[in-house]
N, CA, C and O of each residue as an XYZ file, in Angstrom:
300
protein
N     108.293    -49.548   -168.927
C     106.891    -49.646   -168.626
C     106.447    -48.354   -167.957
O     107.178    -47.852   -167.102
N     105.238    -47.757   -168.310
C     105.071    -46.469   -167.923
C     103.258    -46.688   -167.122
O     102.086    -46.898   -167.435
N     103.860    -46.528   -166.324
C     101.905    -46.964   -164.971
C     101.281    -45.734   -164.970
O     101.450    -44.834   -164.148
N     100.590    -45.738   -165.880
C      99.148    -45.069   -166.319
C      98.198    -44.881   -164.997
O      97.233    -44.196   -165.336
N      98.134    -45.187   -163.821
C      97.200    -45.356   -163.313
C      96.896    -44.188   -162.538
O      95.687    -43.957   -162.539
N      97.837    -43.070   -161.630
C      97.807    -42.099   -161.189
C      97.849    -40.791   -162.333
O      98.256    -39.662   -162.060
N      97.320    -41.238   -163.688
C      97.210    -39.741   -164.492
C      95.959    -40.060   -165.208
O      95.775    -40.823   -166.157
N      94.676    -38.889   -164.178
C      93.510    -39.123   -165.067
C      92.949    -38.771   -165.817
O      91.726    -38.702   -165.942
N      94.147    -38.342   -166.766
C      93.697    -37.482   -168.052
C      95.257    -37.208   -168.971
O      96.420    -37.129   -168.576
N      94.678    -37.120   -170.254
C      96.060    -37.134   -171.097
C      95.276    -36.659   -172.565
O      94.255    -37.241   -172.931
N      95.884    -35.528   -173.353
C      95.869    -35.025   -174.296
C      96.082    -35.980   -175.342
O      96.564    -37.106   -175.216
N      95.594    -35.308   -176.601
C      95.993    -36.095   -177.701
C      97.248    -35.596   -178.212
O      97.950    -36.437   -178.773
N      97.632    -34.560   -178.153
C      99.160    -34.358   -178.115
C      99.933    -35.238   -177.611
O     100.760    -35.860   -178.277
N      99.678    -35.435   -175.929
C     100.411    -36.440   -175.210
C     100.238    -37.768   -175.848
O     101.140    -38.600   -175.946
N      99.595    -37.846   -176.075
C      99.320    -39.391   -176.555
C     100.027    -39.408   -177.770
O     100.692    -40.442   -177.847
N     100.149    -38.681   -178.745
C     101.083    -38.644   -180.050
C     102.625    -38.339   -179.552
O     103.486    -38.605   -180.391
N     103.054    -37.839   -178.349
C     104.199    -37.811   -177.782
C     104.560    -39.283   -178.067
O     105.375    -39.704   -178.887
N     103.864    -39.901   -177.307
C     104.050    -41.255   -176.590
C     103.738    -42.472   -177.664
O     103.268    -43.567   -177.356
N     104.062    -42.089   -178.842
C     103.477    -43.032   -179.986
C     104.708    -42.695   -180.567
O     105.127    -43.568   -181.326
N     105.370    -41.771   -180.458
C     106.969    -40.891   -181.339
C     107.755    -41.316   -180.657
O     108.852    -41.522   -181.176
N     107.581    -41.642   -179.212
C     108.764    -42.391   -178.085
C     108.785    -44.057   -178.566
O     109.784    -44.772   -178.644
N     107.398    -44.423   -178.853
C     107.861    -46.122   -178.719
C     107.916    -46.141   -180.097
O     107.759    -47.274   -180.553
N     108.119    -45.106   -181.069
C     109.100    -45.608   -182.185
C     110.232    -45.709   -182.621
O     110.853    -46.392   -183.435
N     110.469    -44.526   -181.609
C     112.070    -43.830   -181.408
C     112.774    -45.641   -180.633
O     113.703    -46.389   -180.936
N     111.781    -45.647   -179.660
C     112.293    -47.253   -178.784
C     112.305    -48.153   -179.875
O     113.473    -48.456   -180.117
N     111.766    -48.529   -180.388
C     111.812    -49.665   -181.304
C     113.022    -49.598   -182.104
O     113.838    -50.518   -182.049
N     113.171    -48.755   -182.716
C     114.029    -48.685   -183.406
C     115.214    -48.986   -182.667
O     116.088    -49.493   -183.371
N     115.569    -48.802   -181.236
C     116.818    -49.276   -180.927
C     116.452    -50.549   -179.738
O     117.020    -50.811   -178.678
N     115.032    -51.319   -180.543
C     114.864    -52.465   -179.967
C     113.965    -52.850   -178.528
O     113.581    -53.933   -178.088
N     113.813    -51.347   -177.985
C     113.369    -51.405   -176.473
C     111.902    -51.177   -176.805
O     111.521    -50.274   -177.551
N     111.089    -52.069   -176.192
C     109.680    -52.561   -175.710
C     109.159    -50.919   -174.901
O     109.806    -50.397   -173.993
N     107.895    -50.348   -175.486
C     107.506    -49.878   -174.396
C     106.173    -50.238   -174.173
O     105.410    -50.509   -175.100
N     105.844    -50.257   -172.972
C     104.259    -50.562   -172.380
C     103.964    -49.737   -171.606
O     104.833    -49.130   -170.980
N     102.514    -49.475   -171.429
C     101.491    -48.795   -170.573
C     100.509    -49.634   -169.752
O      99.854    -50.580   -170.190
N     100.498    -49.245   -168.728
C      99.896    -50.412   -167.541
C      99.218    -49.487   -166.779
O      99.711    -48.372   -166.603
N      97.977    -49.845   -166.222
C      96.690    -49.379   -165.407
C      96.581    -48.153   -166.092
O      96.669    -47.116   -165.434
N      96.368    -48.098   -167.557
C      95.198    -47.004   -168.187
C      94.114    -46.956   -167.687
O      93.564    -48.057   -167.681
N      93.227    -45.719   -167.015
C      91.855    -45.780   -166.659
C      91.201    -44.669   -167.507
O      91.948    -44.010   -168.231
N      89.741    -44.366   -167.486
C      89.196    -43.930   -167.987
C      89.678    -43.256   -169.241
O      90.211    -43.802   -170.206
N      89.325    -41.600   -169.022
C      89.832    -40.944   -170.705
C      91.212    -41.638   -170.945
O      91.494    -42.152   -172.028
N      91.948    -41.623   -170.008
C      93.571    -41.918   -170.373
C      93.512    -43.248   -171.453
O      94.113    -43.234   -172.527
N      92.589    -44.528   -170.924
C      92.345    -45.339   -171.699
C      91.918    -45.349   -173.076
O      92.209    -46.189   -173.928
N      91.153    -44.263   -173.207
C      90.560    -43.823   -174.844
C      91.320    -43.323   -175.402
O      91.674    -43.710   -176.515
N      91.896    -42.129   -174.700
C      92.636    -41.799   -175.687
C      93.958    -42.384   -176.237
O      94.318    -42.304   -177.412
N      94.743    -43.080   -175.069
C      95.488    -44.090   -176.051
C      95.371    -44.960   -176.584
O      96.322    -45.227   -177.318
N      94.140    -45.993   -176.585
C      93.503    -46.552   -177.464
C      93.298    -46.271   -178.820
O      93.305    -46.954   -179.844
N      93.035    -44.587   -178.451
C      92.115    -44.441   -180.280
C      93.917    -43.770   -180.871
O      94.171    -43.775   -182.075
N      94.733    -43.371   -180.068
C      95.718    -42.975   -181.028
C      96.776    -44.237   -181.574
O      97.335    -45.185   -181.023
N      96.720    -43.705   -182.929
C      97.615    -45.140   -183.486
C      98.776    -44.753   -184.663
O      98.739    -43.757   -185.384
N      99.266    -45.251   -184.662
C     100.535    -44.538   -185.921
C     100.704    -46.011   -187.173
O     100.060    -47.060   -187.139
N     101.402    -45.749   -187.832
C     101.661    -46.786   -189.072
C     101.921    -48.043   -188.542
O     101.618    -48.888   -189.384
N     102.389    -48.592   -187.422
C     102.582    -49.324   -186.572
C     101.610    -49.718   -185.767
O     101.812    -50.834   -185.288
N     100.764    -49.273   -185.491
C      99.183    -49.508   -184.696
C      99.713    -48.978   -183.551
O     100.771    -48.359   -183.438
N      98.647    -49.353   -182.429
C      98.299    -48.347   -181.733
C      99.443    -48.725   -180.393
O     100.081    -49.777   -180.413
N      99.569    -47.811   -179.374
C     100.294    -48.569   -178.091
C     100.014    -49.431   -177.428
O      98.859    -49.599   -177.037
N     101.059    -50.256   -177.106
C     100.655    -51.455   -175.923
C     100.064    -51.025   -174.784
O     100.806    -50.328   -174.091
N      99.012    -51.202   -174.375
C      98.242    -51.158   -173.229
C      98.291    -52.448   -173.223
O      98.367    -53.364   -174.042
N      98.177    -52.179   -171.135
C      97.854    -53.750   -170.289
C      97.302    -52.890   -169.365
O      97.413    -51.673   -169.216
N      96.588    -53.873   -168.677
C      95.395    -53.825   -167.614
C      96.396    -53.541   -166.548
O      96.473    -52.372   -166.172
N      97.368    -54.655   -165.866
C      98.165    -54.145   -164.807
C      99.724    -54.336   -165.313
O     100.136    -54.989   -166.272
N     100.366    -53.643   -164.462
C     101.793    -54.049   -164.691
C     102.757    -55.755   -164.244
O     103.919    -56.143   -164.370
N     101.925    -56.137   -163.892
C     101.427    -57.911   -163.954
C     101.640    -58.381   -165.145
O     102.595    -59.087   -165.467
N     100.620    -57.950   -165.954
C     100.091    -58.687   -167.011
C     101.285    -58.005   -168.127
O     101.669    -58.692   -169.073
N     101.696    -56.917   -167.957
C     102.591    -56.455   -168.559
C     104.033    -56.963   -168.930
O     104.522    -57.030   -170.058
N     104.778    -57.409   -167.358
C     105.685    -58.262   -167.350
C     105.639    -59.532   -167.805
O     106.284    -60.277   -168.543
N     104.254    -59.549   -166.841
C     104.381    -61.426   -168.095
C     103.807    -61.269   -169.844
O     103.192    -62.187   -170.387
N     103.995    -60.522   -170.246
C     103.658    -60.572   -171.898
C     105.193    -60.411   -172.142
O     105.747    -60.933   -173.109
N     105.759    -59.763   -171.340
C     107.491    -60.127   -171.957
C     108.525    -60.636   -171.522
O     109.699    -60.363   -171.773
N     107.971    -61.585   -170.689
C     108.307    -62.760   -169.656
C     109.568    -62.038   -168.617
O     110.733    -62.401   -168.450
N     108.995    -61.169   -168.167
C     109.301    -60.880   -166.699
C     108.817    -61.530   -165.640
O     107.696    -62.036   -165.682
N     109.482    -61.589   -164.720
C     108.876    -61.941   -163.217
C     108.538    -60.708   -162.785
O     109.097    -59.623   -162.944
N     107.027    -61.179   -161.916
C     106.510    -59.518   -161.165
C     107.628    -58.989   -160.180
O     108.472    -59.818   -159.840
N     107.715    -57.897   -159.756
C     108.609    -57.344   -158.880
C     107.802    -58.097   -157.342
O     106.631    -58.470   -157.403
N     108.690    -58.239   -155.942
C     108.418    -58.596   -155.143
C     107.998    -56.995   -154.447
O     108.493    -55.875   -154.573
N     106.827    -57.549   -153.664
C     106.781    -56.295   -152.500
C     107.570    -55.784   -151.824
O     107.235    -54.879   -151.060
C-alpha cells in the first residue's frame, strides 16, 4: 500500500511508473493500492490506465485494508 497523501503532485511519467509496478506485482500475485490521493495526485492517477484499467485508489488506508480484508493497524 503506497499513502499518497504527503505527495502533492506526481507526473504522468510517475504515474505510468506506477501502473508498470502493479503489473510487474500482479504477475507475482501481490495487490498494490494507493491511499489518501489528493488533488492533482488524484487526477492524475485516475486518468492513467493501462490494458488492465486504471490503479486502485482508496480514500484512506482504512478503506484500503478493508477491501482486502485486513485489520486497520493499531495506533
Amino acid at each position: 500500500m503506497l499513502d499518497a497523501e504527503a505527495s502533492p503532485f506526481i507526473d504522468v511519467s510517475a504515474a505510468e511508473m506506477l501502473v508498470q509496478l502493479q503489473d510487474a506485482l500482479r504477475r507475482k500475485r501481490i495487490d498494490l493500492g494507493i491511499a489518501r490521493d489528493i488533488g492533482q495526485v488524484r487526477d492524475v492517477l485516475r486518468s492513467t490506465a493501462d490494458g488492465n484499467g486504471p490503479l486502485t485508489v482508496f480514500g484512506t488506508a482504512e478503506q484500503a485494508l478493508a477491501d482486502r480484508g485486513q485489520p486497520p493497524p493499531h495506533p
